[in-house]
N, C-alpha and C positions, 0 to 999 in steps of 0.2 A: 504494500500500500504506500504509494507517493503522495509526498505533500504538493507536490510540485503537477499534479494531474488530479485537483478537486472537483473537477466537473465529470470525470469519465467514471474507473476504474475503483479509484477509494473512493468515493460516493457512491456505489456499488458494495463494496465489501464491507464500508460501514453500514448500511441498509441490510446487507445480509446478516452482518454480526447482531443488530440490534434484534432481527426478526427469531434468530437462534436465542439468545440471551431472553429473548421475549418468553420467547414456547417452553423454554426449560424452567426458568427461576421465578417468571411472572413479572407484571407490570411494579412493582412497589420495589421489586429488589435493589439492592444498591450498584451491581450491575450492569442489570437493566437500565438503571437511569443513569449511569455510565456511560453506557452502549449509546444512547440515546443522546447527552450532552455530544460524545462522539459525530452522531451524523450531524446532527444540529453544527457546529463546526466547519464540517463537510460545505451542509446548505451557504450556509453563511459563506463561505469563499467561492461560491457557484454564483452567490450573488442573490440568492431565495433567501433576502429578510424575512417575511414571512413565516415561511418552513420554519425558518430555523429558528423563529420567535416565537413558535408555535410549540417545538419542542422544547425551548428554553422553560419555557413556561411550565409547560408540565413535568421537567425536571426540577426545576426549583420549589413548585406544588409538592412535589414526592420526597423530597429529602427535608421541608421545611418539616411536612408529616411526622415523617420517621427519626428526625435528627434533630431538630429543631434548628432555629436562625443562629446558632453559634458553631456550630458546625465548619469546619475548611473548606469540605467539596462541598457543601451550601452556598458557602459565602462565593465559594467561585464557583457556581454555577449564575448566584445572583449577580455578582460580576458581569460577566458575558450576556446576561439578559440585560442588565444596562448597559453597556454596550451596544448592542443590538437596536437599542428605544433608541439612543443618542443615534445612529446611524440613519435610525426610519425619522426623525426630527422629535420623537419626543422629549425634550430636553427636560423640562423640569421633571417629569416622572422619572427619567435616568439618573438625572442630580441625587433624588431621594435616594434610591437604591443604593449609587454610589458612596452615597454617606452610612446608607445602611452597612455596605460592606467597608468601608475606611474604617467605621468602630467596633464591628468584628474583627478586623483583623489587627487590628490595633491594642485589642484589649488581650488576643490570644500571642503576637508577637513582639508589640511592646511598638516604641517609637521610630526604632531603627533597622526595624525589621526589612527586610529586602518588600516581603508582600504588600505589607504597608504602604512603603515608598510607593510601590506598583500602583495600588489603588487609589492612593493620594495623587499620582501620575494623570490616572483614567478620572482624577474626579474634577482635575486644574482644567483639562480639553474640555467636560462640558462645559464650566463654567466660562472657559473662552469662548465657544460657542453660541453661548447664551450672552455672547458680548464685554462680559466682566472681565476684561484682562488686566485689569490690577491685580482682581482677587486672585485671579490663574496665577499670576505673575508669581505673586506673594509665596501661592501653594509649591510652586516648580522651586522658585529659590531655597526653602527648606528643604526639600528633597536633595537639592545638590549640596546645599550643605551639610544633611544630617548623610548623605551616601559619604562624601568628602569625610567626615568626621569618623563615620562609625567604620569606612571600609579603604580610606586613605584617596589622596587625590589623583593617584592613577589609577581607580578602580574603573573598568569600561564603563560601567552605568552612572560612575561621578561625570567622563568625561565624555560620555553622549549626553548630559543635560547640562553640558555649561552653560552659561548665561548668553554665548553669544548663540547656539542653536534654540534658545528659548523660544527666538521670534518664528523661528520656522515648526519647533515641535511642537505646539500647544495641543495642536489636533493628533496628535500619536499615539492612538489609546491603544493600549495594548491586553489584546484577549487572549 
């Protein structure tokens, strides 16, 4: 399965994995909603927001269920569903989320956590998006500082967000 062929082939095999993973362990399993985040992935790089919103959704449904909202593969499942909103334009719905996951992940990894940063990343683009590039601005600066700080100033992720690609990255959410 290539990442690099999302439209053909692995968008096929993850469809098949989900539809096995389905008949075997059932819809609720963790798994299954696995398997399922998996195609939804797939959708999404084919370009089917939709699809893949559709299965975000009822992945983040089934682990909220079973796991509750503090959960990791929760939080980044809700991740990826905001993501996805911010993509289809729903920005303020995406912000919420985004925040929802920025203090899950924040209370499970602490301030300078790499996933953290990550979220705090995916939560600056909405808010640029939404126009607020001060606020964005402000959120990216801490990121490169607390990467700077917690993992030294040549750490790749310190010096793909320096200040001077600030202006270009805002929008680089990363799912």
């Amino acid at each position: 399965m290539s990442e690099a062929d999302p439209s053909g082939s692995a968008a096929a095999e993850r469809e098949r994995r989900l539809a096995e993973t389905r008949a075997a362990l059932g819809d609720d399993h963790p798994d299954t909603l696995s398997a399922m985040l998996d195609l939804a992935e797939a959708r999404w790089a084919q370009g089917r927001l939709i699809a893949a919103r559709r299965l975000e959704e009822k992945v983040v449904s089934g682990r909220r269920r079973l796991f509750g909202d503090e959960d990791p593969e929760t939080l980044r499942a809700i991740g990826k569903l905001a993501v996805t909103m911010a993509a289809q334009g729903e920005l303020a719905a995406a912000r919420r989320l985004q925040e929802t996951v920025v203090d899950g992940v924040r209370a499970r990894h602490g301030e300078d956590g790499r996933d953290t940063l990550r979220a705090v990343n995916n939560l600056a683009g909405t808010i640029a998006t939404q126009g607020d590039l001060a606020a964005a601005r402000a959120l990216l600066d801490e990121v490169v500082e607390t990467l700077c700080r917690a993992f030294g100033e040549e750490d790749t992720n310190a010096t793909a967000f320096r200040p001077d690609v600030l202006k270009t990255g805002l929008n680089d959410q990363r799912r």
